[in-house]
mmCIF file of the N, C-alpha and C atoms, coordinates in Angstrom:
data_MODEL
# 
_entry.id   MODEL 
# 
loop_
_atom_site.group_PDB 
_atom_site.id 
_atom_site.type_symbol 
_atom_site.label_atom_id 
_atom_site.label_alt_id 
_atom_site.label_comp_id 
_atom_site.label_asym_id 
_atom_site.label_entity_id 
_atom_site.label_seq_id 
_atom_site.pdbx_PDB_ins_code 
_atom_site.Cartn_x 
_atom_site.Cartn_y 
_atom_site.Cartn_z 
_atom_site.occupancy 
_atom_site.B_iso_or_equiv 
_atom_site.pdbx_formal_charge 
_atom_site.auth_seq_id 
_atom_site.auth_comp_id 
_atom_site.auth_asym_id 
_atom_site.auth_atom_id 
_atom_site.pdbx_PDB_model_num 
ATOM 1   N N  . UNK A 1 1  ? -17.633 -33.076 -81.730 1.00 0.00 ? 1  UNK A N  1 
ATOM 2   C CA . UNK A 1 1  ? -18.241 -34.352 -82.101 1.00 0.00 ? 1  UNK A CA 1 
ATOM 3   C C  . UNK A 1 1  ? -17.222 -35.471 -81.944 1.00 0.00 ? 1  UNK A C  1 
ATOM 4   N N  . UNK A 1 2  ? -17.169 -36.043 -80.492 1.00 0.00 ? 2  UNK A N  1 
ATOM 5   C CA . UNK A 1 2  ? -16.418 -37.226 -80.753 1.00 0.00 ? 2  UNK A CA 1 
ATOM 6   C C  . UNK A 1 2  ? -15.052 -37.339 -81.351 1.00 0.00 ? 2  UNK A C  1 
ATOM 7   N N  . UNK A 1 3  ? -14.266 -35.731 -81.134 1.00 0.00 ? 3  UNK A N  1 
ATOM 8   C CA . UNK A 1 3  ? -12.713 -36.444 -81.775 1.00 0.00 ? 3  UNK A CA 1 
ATOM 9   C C  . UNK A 1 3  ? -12.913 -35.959 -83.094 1.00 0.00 ? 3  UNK A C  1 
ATOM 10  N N  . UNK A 1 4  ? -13.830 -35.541 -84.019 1.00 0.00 ? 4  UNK A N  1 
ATOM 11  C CA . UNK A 1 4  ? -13.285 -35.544 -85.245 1.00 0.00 ? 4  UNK A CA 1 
ATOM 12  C C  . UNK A 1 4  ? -13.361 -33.391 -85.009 1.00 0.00 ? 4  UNK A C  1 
ATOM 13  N N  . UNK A 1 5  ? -12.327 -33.111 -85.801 1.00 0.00 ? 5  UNK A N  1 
ATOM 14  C CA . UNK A 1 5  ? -11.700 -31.869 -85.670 1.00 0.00 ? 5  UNK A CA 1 
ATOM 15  C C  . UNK A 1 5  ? -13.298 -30.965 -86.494 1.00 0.00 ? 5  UNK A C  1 
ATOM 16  N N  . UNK A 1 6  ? -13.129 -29.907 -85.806 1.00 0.00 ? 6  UNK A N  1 
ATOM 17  C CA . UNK A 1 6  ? -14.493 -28.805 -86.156 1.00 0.00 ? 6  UNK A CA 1 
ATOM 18  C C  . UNK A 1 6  ? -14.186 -28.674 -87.286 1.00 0.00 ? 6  UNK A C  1 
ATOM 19  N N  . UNK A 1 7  ? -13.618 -28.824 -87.974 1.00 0.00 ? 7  UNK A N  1 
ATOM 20  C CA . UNK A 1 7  ? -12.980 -27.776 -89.325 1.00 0.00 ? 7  UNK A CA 1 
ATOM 21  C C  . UNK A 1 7  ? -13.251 -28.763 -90.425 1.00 0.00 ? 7  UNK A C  1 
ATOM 22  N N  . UNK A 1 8  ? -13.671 -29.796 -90.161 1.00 0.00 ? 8  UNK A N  1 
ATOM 23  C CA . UNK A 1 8  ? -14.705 -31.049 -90.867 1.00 0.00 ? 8  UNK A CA 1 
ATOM 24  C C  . UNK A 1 8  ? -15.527 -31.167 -91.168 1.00 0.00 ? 8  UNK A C  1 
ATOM 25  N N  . UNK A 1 9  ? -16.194 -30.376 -89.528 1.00 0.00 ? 9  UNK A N  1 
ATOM 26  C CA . UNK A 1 9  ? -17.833 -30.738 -89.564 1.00 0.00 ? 9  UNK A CA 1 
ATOM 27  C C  . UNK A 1 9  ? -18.389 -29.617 -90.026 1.00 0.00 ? 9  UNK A C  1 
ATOM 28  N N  . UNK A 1 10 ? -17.250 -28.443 -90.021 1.00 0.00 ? 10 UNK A N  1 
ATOM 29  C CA . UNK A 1 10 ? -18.031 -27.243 -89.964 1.00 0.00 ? 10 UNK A CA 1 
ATOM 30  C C  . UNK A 1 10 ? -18.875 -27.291 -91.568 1.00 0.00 ? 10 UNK A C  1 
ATOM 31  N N  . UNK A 1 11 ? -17.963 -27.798 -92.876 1.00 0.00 ? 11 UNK A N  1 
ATOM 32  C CA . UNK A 1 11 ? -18.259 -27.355 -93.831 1.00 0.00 ? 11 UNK A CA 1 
ATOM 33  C C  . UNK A 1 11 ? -18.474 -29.142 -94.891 1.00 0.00 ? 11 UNK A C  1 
ATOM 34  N N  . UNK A 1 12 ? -18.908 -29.675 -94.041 1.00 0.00 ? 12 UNK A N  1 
ATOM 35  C CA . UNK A 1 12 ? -18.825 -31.256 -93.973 1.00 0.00 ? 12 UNK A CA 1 
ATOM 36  C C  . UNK A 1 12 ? -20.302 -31.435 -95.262 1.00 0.00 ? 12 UNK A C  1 
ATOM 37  N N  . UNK A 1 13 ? -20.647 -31.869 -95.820 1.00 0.00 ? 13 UNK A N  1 
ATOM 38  C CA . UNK A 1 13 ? -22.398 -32.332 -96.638 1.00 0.00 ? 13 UNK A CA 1 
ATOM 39  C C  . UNK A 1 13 ? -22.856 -33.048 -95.602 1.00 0.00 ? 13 UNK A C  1 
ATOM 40  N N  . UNK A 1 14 ? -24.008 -33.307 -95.956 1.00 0.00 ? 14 UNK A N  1 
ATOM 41  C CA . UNK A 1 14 ? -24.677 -34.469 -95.124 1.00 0.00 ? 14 UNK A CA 1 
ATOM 42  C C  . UNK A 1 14 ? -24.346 -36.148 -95.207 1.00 0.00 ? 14 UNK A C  1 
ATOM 43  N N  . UNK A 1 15 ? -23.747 -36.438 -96.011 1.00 0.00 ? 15 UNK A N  1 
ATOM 44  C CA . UNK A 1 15 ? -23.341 -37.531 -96.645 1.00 0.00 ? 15 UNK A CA 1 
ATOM 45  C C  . UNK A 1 15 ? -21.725 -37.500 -95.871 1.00 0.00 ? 15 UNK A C  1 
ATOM 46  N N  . UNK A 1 16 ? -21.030 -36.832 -95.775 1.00 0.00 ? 16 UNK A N  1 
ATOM 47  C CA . UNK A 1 16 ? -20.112 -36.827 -95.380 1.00 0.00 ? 16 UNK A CA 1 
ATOM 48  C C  . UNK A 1 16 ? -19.766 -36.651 -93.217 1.00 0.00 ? 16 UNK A C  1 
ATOM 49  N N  . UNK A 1 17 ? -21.304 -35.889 -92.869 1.00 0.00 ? 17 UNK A N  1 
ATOM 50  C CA . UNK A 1 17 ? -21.501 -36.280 -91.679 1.00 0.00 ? 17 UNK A CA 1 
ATOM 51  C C  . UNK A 1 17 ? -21.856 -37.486 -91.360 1.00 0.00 ? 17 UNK A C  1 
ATOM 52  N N  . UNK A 1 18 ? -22.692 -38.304 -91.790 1.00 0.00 ? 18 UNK A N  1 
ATOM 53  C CA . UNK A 1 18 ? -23.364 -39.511 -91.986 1.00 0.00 ? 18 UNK A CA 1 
ATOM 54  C C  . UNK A 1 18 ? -22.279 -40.205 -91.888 1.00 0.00 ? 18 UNK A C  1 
ATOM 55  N N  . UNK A 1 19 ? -21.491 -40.309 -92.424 1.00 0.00 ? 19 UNK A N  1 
ATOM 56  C CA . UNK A 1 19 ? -19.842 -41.421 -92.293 1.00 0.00 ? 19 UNK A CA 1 
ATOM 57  C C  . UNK A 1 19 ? -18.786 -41.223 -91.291 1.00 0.00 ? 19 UNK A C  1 
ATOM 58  N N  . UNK A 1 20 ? -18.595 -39.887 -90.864 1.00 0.00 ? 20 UNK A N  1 
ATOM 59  C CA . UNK A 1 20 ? -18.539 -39.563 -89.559 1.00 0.00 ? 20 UNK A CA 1 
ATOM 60  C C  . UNK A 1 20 ? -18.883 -39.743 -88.583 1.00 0.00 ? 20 UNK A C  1 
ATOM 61  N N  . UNK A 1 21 ? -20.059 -39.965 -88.226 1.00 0.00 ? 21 UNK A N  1 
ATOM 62  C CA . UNK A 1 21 ? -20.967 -40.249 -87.416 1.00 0.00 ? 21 UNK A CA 1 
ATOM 63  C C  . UNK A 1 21 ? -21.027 -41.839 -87.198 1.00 0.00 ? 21 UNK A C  1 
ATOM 64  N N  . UNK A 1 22 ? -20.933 -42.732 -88.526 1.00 0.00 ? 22 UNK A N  1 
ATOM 65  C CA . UNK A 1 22 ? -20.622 -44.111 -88.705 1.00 0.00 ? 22 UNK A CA 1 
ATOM 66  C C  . UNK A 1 22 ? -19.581 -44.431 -87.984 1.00 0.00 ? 22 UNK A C  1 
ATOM 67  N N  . UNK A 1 23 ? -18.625 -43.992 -87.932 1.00 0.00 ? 23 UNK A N  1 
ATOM 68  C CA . UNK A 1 23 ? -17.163 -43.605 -87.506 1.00 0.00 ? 23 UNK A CA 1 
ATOM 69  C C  . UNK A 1 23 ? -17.212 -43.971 -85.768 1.00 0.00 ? 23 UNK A C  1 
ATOM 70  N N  . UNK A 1 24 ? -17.718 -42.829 -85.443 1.00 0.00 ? 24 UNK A N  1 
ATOM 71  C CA . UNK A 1 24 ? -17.908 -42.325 -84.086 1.00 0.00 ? 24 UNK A CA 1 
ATOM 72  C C  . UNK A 1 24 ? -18.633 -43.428 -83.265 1.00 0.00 ? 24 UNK A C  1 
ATOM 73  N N  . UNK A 1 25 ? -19.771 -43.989 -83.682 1.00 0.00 ? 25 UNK A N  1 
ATOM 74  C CA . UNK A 1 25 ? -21.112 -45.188 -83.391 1.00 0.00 ? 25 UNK A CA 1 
ATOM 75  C C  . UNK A 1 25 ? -19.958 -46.177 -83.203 1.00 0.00 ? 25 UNK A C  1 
ATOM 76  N N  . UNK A 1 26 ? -19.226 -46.751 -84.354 1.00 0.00 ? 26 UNK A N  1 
ATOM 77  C CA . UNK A 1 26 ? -18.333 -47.955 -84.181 1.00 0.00 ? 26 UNK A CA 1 
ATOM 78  C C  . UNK A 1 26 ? -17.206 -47.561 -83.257 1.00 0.00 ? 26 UNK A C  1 
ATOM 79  N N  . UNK A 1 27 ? -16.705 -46.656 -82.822 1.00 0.00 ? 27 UNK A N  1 
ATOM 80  C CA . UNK A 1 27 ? -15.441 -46.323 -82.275 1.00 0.00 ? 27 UNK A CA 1 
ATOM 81  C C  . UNK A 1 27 ? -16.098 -46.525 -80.981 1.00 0.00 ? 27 UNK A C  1 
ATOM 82  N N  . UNK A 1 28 ? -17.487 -45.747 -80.464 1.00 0.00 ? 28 UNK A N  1 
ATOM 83  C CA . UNK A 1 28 ? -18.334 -46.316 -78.995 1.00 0.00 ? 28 UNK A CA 1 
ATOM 84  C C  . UNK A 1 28 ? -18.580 -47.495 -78.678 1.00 0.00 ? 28 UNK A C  1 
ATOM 85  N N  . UNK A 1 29 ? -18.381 -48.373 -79.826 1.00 0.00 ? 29 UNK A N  1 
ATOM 86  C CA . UNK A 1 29 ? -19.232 -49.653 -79.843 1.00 0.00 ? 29 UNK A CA 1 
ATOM 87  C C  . UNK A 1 29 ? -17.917 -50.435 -79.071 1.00 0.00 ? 29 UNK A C  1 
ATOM 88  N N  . UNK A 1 30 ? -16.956 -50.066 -79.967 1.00 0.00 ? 30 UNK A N  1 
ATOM 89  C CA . UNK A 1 30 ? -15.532 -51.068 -79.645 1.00 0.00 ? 30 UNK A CA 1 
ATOM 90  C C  . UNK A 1 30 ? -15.168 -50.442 -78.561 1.00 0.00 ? 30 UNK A C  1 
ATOM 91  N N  . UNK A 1 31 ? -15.302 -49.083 -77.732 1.00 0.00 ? 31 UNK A N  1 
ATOM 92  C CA . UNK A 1 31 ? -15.089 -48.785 -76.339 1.00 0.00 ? 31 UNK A CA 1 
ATOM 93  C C  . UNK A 1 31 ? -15.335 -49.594 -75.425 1.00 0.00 ? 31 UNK A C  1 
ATOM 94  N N  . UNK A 1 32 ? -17.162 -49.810 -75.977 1.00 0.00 ? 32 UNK A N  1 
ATOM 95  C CA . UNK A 1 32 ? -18.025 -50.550 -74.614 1.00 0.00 ? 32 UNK A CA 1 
ATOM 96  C C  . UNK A 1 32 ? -17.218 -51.956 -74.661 1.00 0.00 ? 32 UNK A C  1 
ATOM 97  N N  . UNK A 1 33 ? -17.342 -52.378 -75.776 1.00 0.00 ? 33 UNK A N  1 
ATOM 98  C CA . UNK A 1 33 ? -16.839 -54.139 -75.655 1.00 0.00 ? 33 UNK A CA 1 
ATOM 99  C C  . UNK A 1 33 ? -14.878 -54.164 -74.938 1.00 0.00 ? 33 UNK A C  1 
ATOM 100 N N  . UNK A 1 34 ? -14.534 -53.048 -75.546 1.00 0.00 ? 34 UNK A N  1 
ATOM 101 C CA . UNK A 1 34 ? -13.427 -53.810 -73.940 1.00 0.00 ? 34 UNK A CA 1 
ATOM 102 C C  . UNK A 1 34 ? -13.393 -53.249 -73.211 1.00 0.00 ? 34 UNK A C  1 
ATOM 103 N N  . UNK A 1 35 ? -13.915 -52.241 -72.635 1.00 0.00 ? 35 UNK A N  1 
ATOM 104 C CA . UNK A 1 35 ? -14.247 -52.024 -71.168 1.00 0.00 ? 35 UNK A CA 1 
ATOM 105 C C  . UNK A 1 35 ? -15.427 -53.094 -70.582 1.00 0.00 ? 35 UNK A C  1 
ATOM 106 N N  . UNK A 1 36 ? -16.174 -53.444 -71.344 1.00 0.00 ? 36 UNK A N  1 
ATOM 107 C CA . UNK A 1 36 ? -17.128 -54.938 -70.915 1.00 0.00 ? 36 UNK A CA 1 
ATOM 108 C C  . UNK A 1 36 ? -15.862 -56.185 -70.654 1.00 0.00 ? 36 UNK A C  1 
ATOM 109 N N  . UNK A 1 37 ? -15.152 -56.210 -71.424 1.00 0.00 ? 37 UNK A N  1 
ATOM 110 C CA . UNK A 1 37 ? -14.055 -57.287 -71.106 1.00 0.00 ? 37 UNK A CA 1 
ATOM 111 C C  . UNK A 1 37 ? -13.295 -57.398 -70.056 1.00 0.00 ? 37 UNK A C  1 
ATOM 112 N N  . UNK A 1 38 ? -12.714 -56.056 -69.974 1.00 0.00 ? 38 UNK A N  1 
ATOM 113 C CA . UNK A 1 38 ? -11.800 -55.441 -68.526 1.00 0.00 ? 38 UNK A CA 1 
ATOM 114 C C  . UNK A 1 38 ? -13.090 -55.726 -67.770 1.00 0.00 ? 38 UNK A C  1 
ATOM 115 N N  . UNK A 1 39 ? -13.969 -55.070 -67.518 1.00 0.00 ? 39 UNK A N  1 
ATOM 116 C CA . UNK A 1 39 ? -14.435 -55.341 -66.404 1.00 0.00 ? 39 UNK A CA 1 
ATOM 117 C C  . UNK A 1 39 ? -14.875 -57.109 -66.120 1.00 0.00 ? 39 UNK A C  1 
ATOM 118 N N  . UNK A 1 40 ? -15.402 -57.264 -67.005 1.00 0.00 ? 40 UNK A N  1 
ATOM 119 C CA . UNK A 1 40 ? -15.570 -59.012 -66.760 1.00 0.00 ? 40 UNK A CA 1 
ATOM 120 C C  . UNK A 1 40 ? -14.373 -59.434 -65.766 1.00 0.00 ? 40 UNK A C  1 
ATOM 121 N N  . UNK A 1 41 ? -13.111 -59.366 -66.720 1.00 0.00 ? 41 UNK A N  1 
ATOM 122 C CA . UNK A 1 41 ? -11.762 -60.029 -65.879 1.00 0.00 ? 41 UNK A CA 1 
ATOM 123 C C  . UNK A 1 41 ? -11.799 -59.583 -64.756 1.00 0.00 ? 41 UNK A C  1 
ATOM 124 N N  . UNK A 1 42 ? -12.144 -58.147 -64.754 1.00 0.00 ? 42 UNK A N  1 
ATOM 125 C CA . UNK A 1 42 ? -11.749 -57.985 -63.396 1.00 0.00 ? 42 UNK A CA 1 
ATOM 126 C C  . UNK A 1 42 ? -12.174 -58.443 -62.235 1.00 0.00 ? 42 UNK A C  1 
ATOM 127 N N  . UNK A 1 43 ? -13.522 -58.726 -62.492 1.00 0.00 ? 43 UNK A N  1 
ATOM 128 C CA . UNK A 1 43 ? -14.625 -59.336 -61.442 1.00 0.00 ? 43 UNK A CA 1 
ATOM 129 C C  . UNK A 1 43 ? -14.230 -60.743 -60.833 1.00 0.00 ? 43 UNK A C  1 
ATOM 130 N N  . UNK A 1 44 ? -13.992 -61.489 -62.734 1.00 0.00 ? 44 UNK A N  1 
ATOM 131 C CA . UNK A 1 44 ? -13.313 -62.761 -62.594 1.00 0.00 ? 44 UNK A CA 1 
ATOM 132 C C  . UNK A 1 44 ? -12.114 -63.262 -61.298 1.00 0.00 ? 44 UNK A C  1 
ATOM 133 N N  . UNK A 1 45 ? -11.095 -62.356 -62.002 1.00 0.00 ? 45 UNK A N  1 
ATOM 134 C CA . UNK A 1 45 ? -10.084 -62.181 -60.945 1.00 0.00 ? 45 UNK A CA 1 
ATOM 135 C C  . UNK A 1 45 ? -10.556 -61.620 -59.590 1.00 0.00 ? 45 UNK A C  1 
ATOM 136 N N  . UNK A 1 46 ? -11.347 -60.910 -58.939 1.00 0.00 ? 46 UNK A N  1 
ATOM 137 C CA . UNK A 1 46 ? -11.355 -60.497 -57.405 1.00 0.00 ? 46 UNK A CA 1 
ATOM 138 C C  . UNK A 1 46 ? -12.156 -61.558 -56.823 1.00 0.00 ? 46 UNK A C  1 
ATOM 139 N N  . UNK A 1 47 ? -12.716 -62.675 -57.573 1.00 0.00 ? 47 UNK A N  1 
ATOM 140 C CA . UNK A 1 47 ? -13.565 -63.703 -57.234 1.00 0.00 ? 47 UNK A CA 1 
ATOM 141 C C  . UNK A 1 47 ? -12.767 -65.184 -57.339 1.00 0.00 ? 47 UNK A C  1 
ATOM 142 N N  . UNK A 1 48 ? -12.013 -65.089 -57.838 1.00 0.00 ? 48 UNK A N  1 
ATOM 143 C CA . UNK A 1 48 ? -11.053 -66.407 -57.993 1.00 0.00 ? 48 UNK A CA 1 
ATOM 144 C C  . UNK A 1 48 ? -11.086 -66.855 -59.101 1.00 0.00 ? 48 UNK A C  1 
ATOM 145 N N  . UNK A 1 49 ? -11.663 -66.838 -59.721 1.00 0.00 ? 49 UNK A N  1 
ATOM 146 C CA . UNK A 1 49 ? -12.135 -67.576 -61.386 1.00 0.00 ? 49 UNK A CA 1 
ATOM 147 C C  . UNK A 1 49 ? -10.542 -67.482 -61.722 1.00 0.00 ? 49 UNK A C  1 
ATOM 148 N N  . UNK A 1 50 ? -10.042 -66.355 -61.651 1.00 0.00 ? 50 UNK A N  1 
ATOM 149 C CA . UNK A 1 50 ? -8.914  -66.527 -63.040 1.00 0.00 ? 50 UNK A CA 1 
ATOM 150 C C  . UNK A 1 50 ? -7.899  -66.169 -61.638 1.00 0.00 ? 50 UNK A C  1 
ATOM 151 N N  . UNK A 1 51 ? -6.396  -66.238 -62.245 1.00 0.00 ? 51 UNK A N  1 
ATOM 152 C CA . UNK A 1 51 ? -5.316  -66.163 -61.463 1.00 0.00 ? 51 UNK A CA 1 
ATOM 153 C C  . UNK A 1 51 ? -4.331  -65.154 -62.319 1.00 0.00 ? 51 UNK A C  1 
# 
């Protein structure tokens, strides 16, 4: 699951997956937004916009 070690999930409550899982959602979220950034610049830059 995303990085968090088996030995967590194995014996984890439901309440305690649930925040894990919270975890994981925000850690994807902040992936996409700077790889959305990198790629922006990058476009920027092969087009001239930025230097």
């Amino acid at each position: 699951m995303h990085g968090v070690p088996i030995e967590l999930v194995d014996h984890a409550t439901a309440d305690q997956l649930a925040v894990m899982q919270e975890i994981v959602n925000r850690d994807i979220e902040e992936r996409f937004k700077i790889n959305s950034t990198a790629t922006n610049n990058g476009i920027a830059t092969a087009f001239g916009a930025k230097k």
